[in-house]
C-alpha positions as CSV (number, residue, x, y, z in Angstrom):
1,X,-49.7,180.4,79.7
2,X,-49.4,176.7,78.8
3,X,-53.3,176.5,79.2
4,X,-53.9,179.3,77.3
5,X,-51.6,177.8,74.6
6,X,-54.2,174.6,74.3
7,X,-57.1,176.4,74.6
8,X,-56.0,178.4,71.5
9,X,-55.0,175.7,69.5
10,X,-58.2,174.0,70.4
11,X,-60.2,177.2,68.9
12,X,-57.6,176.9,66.0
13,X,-58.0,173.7,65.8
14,X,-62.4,173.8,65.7
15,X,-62.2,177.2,63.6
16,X,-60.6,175.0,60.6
17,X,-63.1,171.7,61.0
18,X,-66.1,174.3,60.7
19,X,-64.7,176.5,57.7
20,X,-65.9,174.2,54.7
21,X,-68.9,173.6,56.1
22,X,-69.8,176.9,56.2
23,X,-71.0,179.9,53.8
24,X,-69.0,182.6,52.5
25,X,-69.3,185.2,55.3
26,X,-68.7,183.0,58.0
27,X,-65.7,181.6,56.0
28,X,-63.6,185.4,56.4
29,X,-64.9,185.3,60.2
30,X,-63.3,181.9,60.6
31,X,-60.0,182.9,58.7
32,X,-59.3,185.3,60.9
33,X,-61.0,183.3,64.5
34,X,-58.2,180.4,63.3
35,X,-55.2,182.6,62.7
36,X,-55.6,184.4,65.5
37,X,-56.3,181.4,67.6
38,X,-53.1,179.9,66.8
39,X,-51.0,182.7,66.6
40,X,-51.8,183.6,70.4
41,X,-51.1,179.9,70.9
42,X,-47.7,179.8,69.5
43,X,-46.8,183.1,71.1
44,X,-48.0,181.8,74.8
45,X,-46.3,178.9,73.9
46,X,-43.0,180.3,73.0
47,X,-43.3,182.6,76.0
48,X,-43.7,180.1,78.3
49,X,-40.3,177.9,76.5
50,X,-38.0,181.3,76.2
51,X,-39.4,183.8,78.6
52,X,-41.1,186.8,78.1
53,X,-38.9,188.8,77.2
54,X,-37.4,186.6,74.1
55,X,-40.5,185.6,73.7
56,X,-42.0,189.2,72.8
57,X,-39.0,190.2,70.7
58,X,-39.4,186.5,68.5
59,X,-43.2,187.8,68.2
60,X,-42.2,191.3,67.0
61,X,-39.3,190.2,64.6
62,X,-41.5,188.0,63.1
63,X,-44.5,190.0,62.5
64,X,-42.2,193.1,61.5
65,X,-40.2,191.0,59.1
66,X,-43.5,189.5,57.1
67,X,-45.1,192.3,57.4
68,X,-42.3,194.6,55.5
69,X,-42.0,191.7,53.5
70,X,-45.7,191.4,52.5
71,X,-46.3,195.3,51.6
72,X,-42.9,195.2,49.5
73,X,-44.4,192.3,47.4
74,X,-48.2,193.9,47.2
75,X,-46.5,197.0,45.8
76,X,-43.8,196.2,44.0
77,X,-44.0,192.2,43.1
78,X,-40.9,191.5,44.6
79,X,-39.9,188.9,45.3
80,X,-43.1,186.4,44.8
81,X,-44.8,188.5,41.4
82,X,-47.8,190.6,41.0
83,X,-50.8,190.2,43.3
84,X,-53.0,192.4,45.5
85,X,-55.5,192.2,48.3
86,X,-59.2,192.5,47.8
87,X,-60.1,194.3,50.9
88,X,-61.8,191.6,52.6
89,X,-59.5,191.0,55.6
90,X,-59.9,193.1,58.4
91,X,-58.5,195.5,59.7
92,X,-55.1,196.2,57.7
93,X,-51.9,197.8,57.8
94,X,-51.1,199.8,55.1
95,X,-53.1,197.7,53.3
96,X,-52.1,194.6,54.6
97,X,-54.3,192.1,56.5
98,X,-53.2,192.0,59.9
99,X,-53.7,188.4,59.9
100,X,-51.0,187.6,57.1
101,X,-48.1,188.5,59.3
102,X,-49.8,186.8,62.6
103,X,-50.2,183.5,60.3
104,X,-46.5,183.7,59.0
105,X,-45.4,184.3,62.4
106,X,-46.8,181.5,63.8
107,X,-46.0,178.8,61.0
108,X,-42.7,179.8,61.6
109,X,-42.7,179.4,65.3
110,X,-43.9,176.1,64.5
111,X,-41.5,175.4,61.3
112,X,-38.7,176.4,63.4
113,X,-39.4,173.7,66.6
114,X,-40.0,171.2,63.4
115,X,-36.6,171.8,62.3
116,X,-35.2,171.5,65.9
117,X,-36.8,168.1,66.2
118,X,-35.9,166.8,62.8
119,X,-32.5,167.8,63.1
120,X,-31.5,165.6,66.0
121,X,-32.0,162.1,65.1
122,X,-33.0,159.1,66.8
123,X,-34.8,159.6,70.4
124,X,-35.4,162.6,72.4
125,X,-31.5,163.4,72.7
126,X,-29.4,161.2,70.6
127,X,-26.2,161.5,68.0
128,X,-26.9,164.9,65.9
129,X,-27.7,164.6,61.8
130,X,-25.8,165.9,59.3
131,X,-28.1,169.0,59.2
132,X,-27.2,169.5,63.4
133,X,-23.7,169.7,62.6
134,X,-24.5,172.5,60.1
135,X,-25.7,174.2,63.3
136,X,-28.1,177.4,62.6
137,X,-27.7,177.0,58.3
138,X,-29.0,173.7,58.6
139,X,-32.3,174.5,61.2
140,X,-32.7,177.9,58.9
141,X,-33.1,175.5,55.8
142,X,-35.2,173.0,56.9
143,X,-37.5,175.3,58.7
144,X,-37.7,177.5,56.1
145,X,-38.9,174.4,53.4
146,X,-41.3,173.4,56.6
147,X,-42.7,177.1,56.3
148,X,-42.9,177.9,52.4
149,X,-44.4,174.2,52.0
150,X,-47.6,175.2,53.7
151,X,-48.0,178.0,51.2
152,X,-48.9,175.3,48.4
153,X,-51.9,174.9,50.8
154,X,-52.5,178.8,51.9
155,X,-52.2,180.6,48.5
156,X,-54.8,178.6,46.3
157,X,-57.5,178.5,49.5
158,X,-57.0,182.1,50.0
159,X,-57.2,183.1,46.2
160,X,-60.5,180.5,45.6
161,X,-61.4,182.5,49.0
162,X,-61.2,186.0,46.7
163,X,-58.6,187.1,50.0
164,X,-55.9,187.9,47.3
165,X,-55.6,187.5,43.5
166,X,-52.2,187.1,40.9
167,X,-51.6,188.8,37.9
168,X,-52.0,185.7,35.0
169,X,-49.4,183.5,36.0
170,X,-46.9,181.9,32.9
171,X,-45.0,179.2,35.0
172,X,-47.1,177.2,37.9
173,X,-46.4,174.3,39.9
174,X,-48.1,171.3,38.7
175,X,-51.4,171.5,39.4
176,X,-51.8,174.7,41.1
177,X,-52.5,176.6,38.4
178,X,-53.3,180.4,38.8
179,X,-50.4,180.8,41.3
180,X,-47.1,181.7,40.3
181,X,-43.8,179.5,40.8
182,X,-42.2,183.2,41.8
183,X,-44.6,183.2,45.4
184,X,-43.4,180.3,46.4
185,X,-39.4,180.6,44.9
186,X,-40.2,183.8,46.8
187,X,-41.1,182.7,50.0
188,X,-38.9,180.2,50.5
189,X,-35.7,182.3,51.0
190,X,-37.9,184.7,52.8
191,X,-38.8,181.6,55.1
192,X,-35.6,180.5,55.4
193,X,-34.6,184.4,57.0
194,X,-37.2,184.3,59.0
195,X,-37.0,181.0,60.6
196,X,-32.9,182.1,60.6
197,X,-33.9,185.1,62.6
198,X,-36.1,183.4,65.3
199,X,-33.6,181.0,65.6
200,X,-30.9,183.6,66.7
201,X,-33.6,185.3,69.0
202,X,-35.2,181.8,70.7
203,X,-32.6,179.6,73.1
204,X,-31.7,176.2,71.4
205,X,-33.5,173.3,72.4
206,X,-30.3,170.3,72.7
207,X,-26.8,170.5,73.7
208,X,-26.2,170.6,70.3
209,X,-27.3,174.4,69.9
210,X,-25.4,175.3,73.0
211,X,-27.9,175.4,75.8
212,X,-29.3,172.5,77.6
213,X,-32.6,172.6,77.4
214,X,-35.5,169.5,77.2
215,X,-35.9,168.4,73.6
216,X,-39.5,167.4,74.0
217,X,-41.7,167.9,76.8
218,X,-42.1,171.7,76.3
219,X,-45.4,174.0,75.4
220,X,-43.6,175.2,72.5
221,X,-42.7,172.2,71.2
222,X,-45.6,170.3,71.5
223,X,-48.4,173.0,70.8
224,X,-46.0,173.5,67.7
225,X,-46.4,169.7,66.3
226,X,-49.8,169.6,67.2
227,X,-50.5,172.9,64.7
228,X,-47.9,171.7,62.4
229,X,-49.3,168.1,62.1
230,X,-53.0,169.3,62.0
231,X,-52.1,172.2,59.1
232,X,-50.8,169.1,57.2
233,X,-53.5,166.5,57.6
234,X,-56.3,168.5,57.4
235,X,-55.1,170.5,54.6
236,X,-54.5,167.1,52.5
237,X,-58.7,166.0,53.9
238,X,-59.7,169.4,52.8
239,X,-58.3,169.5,49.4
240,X,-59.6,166.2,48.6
241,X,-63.5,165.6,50.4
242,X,-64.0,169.6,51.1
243,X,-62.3,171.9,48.1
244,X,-62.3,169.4,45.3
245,X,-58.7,170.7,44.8
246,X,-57.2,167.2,44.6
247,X,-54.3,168.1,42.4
248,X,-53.4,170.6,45.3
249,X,-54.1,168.1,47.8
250,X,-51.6,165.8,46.4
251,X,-49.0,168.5,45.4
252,X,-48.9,170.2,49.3
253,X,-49.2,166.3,50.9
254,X,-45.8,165.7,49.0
255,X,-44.0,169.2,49.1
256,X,-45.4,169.9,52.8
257,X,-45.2,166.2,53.4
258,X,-41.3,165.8,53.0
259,X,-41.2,168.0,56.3
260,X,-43.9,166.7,58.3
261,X,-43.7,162.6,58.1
262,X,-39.7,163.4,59.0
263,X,-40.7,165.3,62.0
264,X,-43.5,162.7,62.9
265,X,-41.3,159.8,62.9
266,X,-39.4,161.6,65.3
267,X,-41.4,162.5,67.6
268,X,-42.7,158.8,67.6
269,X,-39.3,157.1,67.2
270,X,-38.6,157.0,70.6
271,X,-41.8,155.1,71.7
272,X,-41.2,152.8,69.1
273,X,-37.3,151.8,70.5
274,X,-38.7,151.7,73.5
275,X,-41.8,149.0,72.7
276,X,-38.8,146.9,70.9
């Protein structure tokens, strides 16, 4: 499991260097290559941290949940507005992409460890922050920002992509125009459930949460960072030398950003204690 983990994250990983440097065609093939390749790495991952059996019911809840979630909005606009899919993900369920609930599902995996680490201050296992001692409000939060911040990324790739497309937005964040401020108001207190629900499903990772567990160390946690860290940075690269989105680029580096430089100074913090 834990190898299979890095070997899917590595196909991840080499699915989203080769995707702007391809053509159209070979674009959709890699869409789905990379969210497949990660999801399977955040779900051997998790497996491997929580057991099989946790691990398998996480998997479902979150698929299930952004799934439902997902047809709800392409039928009825609730809760991020008006959009619909082209056709050209395959294969579907009821008319939804398989891959969109395997990509939520995964983020949130990954959102949800991010949290975790964020959450418990200085070094691997030190005094908790003031979102720890809000216990499983605090890690829903945070993870659910860390999940809905990606979508500044996702959404105007995957509409530019012709994946998806929105009614004529009126209100936009600055500088990523054609995509409503509903989808993203939307799914951030749908990210913050799901990250909430995976959270009550997955053993806590500090005394803090209740179980003693390692706080670093683990498949989960690391394969987790190392999506999480390369969604960021090479979604900031992208927008900037590869989509000539750099509005976007500079919108998602700060939203996405307010989550991801917290969670890499602490995974680094201990190392640099430790050097003083």
């Amino acid at each position: 499991m834990p190898a299979l983990a890095w070997v899917a994250a590595s196909i991840g990983i080499a699915g989203q260097i080769a995707y702007p440097l391809c053509g159209t065609p070979v674009q959709t093939l890699l869409t789905g290559l990379t969210v497949t390749a990660f999801f399977v790495a955040l779900a051997a991952g998790i497996c491997v941290y929580a057991g099989l059996r946790r691990g398998l019911l996480a998997l479902a809840a979150g698929c299930g949940l952004s799934w439902a979630v997902e047809l709800l909005g392409a039928r009825t606009g609730f809760p991020f507005g008006h959009y619909r899919y082209t056709g050209s993900l395959h294969p579907t369920l009821a008319g939804v992409p398989v891959i969109v609930p395997l990509a939520w599902t995964a983020m949130a995996l990954a959102a949800l460890a991010v949290a975790r680490r964020i959450a418990i201050g200085e070094g691997w296992i030190s005094r908790p922050t003031w979102l720890a001692r809000r216990g499983p409000v605090g890690i829903a939060l945070v993870g659910g920002g860390a999940l809905a911040s990606w979508d500044v990324f996702l959404d105007p790739q995957m509409v530019a992509a012709g994946h998806w497309a929105w009614r004529t937005p009126q209100w936009t964040l600055p500088g990523v125009r054609g995509i409503p401020i509903s989808n993203f108001a939307g799914w951030l207190v749908v990210a913050v459930l799901l990250v909430a629900l995976l959270a009550q499903i997955l053993p806590a990772d500090s005394p803090i949460f209740g179980e003693v567990r390692p706080v670093g160390g683990s498949t989960w946690d690391l394969v987790a960072g190392t999506v999480y860290l390369w969604t960021y940075g090479s979604e900031v690269l992208a927008g900037f030398a590869f989509f000539h989105r750099p509005a976007v680029a500079v919108a998602g580096g700060l939203i996405m950003g307010a989550f991801a430089i917290p969670y890499l100074y602490r995974l680094i913090s201990p190392y640099i204690v430790y050097f003083r």
